[in-house]
PAGU-311200 format. One record per residue (C-alpha): residue in three letters; x, y, z. Coordinates in nm, 4 decimals, decimal comma. Layout:
<atoms>
ala_X_Y_Z
...
</atoms>
This chain:
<atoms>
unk_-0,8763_1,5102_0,2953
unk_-1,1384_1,6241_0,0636
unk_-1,2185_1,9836_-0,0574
unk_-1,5832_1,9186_0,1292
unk_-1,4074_1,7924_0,4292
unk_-1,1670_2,0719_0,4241
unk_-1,3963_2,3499_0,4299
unk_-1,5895_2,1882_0,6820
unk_-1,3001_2,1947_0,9105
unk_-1,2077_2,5555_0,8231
unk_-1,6064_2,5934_0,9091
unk_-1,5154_2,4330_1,2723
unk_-1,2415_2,6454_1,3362
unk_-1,3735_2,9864_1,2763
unk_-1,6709_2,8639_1,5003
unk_-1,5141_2,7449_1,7981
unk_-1,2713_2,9985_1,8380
unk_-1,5714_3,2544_1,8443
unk_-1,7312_3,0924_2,0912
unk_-1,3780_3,1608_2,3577
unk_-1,5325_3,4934_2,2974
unk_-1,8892_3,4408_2,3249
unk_-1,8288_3,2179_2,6539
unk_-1,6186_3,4998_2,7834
unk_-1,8852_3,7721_2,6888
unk_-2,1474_3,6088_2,8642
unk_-1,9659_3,5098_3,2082
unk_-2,0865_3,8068_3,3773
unk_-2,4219_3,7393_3,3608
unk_-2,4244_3,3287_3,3365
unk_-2,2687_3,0935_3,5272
unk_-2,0856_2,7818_3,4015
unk_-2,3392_2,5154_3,4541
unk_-2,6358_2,7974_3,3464
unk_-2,4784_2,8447_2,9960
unk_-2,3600_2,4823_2,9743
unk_-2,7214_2,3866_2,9658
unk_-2,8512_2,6847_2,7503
unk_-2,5655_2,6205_2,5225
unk_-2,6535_2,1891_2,5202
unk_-3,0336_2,2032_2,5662
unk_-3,0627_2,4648_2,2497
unk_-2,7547_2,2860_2,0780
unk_-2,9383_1,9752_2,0554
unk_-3,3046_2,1103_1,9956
unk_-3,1488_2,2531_1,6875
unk_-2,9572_1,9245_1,5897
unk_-3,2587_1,7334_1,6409
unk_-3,5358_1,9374_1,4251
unk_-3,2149_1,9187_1,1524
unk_-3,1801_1,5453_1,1995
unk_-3,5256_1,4110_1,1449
unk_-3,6507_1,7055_0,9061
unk_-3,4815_1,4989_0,6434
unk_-3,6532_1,2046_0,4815
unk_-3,5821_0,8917_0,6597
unk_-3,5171_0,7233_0,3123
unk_-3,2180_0,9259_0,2642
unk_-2,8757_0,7207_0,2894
unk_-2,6830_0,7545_0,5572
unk_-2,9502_0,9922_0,7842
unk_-3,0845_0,7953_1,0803
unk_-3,0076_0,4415_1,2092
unk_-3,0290_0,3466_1,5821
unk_-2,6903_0,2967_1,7608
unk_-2,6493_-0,0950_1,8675
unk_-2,5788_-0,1563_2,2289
unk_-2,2130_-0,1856_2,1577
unk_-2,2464_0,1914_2,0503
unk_-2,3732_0,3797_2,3823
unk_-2,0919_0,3084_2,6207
unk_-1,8466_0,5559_2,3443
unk_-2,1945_0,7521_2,2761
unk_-2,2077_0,8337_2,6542
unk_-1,8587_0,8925_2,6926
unk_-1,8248_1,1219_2,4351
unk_-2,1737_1,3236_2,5407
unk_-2,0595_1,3314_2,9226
unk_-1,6897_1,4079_2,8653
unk_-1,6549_1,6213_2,5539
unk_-2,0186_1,7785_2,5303
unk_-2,1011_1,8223_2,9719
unk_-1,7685_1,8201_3,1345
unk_-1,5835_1,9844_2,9107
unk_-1,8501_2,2995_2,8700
unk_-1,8902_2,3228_3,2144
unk_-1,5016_2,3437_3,2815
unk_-1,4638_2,5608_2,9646
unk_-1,7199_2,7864_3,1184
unk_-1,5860_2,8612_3,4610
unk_-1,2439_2,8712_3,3692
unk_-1,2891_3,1779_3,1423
unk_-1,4759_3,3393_3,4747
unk_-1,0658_3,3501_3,5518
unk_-0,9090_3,3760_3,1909
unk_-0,8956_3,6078_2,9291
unk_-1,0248_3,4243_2,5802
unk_-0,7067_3,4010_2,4483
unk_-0,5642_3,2255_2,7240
unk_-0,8299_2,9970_2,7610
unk_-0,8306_2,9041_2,3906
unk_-0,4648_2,8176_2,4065
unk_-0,4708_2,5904_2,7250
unk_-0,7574_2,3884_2,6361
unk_-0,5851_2,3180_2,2816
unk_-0,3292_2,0920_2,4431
unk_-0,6245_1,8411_2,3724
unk_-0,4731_1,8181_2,0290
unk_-0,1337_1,6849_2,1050
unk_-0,3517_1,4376_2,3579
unk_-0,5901_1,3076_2,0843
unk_-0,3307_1,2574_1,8166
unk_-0,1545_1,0471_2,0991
unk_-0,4552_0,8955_2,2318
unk_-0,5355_0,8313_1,8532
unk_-0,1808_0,6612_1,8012
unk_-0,2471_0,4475_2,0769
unk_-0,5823_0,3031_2,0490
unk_-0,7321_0,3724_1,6969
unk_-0,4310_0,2237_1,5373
unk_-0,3428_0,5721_1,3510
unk_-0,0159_0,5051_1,4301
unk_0,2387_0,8542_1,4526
unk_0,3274_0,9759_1,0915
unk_0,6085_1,1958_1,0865
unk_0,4964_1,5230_0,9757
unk_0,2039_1,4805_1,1692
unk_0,4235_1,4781_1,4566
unk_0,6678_1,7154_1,3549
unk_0,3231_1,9607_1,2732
unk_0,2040_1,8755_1,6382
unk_0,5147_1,9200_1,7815
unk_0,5791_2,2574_1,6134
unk_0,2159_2,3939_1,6654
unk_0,2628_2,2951_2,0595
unk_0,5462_2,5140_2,0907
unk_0,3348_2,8190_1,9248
unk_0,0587_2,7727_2,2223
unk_0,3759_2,7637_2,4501
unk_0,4840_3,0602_2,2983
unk_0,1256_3,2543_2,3279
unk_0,1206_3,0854_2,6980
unk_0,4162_3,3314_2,7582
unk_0,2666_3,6678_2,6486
unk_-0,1639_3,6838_2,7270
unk_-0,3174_3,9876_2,7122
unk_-0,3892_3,9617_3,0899
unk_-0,0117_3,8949_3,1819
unk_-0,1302_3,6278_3,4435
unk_-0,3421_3,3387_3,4290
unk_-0,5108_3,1857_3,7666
unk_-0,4386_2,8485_3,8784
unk_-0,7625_2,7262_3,9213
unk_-0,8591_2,8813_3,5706
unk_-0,5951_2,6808_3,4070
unk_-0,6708_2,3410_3,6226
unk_-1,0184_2,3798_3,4753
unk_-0,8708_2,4067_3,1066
unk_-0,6779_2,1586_3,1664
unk_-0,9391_1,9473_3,2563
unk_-1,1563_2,0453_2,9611
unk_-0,8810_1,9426_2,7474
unk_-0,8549_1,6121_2,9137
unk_-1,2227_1,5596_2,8646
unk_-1,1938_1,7070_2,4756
unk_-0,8939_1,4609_2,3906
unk_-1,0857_1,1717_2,5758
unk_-1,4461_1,2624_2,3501
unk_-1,2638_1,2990_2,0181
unk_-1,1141_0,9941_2,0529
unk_-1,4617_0,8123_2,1659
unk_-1,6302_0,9785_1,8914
unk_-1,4507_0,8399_1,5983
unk_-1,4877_0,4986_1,5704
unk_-1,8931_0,5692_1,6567
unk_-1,8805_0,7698_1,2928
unk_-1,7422_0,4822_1,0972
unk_-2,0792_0,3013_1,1941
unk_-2,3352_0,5774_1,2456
unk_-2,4298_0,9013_1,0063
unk_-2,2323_1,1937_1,1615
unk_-2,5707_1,4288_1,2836
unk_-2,6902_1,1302_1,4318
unk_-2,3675_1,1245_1,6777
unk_-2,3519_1,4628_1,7226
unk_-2,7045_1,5158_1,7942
unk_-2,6885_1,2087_2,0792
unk_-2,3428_1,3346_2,2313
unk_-2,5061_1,6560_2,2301
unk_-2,8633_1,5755_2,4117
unk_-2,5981_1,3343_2,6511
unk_-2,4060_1,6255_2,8073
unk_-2,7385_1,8518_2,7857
unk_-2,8959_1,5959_3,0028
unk_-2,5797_1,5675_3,2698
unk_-2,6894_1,9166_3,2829
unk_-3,0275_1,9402_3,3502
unk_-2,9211_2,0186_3,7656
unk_-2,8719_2,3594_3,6355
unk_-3,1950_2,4256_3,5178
unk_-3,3364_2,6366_3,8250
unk_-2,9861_2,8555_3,8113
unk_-3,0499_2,9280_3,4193
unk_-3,4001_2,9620_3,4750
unk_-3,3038_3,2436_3,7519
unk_-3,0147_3,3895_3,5497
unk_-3,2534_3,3951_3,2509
unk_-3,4855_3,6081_3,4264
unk_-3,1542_3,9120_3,5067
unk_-2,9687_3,8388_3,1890
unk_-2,9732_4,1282_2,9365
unk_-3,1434_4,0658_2,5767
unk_-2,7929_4,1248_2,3601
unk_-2,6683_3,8272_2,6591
unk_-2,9320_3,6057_2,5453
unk_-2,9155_3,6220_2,1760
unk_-2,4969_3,5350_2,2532
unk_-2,6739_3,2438_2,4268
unk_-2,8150_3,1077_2,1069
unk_-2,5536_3,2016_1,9004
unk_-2,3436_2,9728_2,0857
unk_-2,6163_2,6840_2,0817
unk_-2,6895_2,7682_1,6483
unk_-2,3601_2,8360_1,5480
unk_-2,0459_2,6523_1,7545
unk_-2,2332_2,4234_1,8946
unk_-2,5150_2,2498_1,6185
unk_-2,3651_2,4033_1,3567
unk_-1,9727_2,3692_1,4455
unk_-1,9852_1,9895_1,5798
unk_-2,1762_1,9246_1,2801
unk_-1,8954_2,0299_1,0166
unk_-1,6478_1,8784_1,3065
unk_-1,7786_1,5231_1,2967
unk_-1,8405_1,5132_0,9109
unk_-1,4666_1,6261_0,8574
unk_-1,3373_1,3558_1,1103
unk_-1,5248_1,1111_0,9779
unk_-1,3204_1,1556_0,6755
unk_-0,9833_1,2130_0,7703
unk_-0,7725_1,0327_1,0845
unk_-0,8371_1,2032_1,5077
unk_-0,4500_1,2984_1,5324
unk_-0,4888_1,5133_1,1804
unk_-0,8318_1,6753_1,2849
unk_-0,6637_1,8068_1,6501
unk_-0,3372_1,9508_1,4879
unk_-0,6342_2,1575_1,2537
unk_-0,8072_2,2454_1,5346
unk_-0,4404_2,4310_1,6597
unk_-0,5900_2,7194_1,4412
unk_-0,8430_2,8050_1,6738
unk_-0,6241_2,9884_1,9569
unk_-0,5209_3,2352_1,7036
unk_-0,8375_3,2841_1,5777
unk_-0,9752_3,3188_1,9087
unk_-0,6914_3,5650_1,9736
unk_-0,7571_3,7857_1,6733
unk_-1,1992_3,7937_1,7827
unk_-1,0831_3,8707_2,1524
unk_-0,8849_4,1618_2,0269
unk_-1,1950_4,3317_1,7851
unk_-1,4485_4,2244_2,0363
unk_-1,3312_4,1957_2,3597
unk_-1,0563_4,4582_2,2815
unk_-0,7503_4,2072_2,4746
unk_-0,4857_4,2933_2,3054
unk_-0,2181_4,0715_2,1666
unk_0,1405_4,1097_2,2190
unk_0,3790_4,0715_1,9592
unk_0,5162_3,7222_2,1192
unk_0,1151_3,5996_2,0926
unk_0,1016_3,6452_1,7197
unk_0,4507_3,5350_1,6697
unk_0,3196_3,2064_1,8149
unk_-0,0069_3,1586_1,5859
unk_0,2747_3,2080_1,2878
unk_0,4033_2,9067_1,4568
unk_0,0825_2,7238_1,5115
unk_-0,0592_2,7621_1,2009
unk_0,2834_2,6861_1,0171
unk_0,2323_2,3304_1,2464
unk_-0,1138_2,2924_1,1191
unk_0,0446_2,3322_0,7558
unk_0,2859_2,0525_0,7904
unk_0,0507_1,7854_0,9565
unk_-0,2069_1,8645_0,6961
unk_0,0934_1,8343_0,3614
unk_0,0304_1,5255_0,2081
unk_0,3433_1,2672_0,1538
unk_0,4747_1,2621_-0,1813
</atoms>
């Protein structure tokens, strides 16, 4: 992978993992579908004004997805961008960041699978020994949250997120090797914010109670994870295989840890940091190139 592509993923990871918090922050005065929308509808306002700002001329900006495009196109938008927010969202009604963050990044052992499967990407071994390695440092954090419980239905609706995330990733990719990478995100993204649109009167209620420090976390989540983070997300997949992308994205759990601790003030046990020393030693081994 490329130093570009690289940094671009680092970008990702810092990005998502604050938005466990931000999501968490702002479930006491949204609900799931509210914020799914708020997050979407501003998420792809923002991706759109930064999609056709540029000149049309420039290579590689704009170009209409063929019809054999918008059965992935809606997959990814329903699955990855609305189903997968809208789980994400009301499981950490239930969950502690931390915890949420580490069940939903099971999706990374499914898309390098998935990926293996259907892309053709095939399962090199330190990839698998990586995944393998990192997926026993979420088991490990799985054992010690800073809550000391997790509720079922909280974890069925992480689970399903991942489902949905694994599912999307693996959608997405092949849609990047024939379209510019803003133009995919922004689509996905205006996809799921459509799904959403039934939740308009809720967030237009909610809107109306919500404090002002709740709101600007609104459109931090839509500016920064959402435009900003798929953005870096689909330009550093585009240039690298799915199953190496998910094992990077194993980083974000113990990043998410670390901002729930400052900001949320959950506090990590000793086991929990012991496994994101394993996770990001897994992320180090898929990512080591093959002499």
């Amino acid at each position: 992978m490329s130093k570009q592509a690289t940094t671009a993923a680092a970008v990702t990871v810092v990005l998502w993992a604050s938005s466990f918090v931000a999501i968490r922050h702002l479930g006491t005065e949204f609900s799931a579908g509210a914020l799914s929308l708020a997050r979407l509808g501003l998420g792809s306002l923002l991706l759109g004004v930064m999609l056709f700002a540029r000149p049309r001329h420039e290579p590689a900006v704009r170009r209409w997805p063929a019809k054999r495009d918008w059965p992935q196109l809606l997959a990814c938008g329903l699955l990855w961008f609305g189903v997968y927010n809208v789980a994400l969202n009301e499981a950490e009604r239930r969950l502690d960041a931390g915890t949420a963050a580490m069940l939903v990044h099971i999706a990374p052992l499914l898309i390098a699978v998935l990926a293996g499967l259907t892309l053709g990407e095939g399962f090199p071994r330190r990839l698998v020994i990586g995944g393998l390695v990192a997926f026993a440092g979420i088991v490990v954090i799985g054992t010690s949250t800073s809550t000391g419980h997790a509720e079922t239905w909280g974890v069925v609706l992480c689970i399903i997120a991942a489902i949905a995330y694994a599912v999307g990733v693996v959608t997405q990719k092949p849609l990047l090797s024939r379209l510019p990478a803003a133009e995919v995100t922004w689509l996905a993204c205006t996809v799921g914010a459509v799904a959403c649109l039934p939740f308009a009167p809720t967030l237009i209620d909610e809107l109306g109670t919500a404090s002002a420090g709740a709101i600007w976390w609104a459109v931090y989540l839509a500016a920064f994870p959402t435009a900003l983070g798929f953005t870096t997300w689909a330009f550093a997949l585009r240039r690298t295989s799915a199953g190496k992308m998910g094992i990077t994205v194993y980083a974000v759990p113990v990043v998410a840890i670390a901002l729930g601790w400052l900001f949320l003030g959950e506090t990590p046990a000793l086991l929990t940091l012991a496994g994101g020393a394993l996770c990001l030693t897994g992320v180090a081994i898929s990512r080591r190139s093959s002499r």
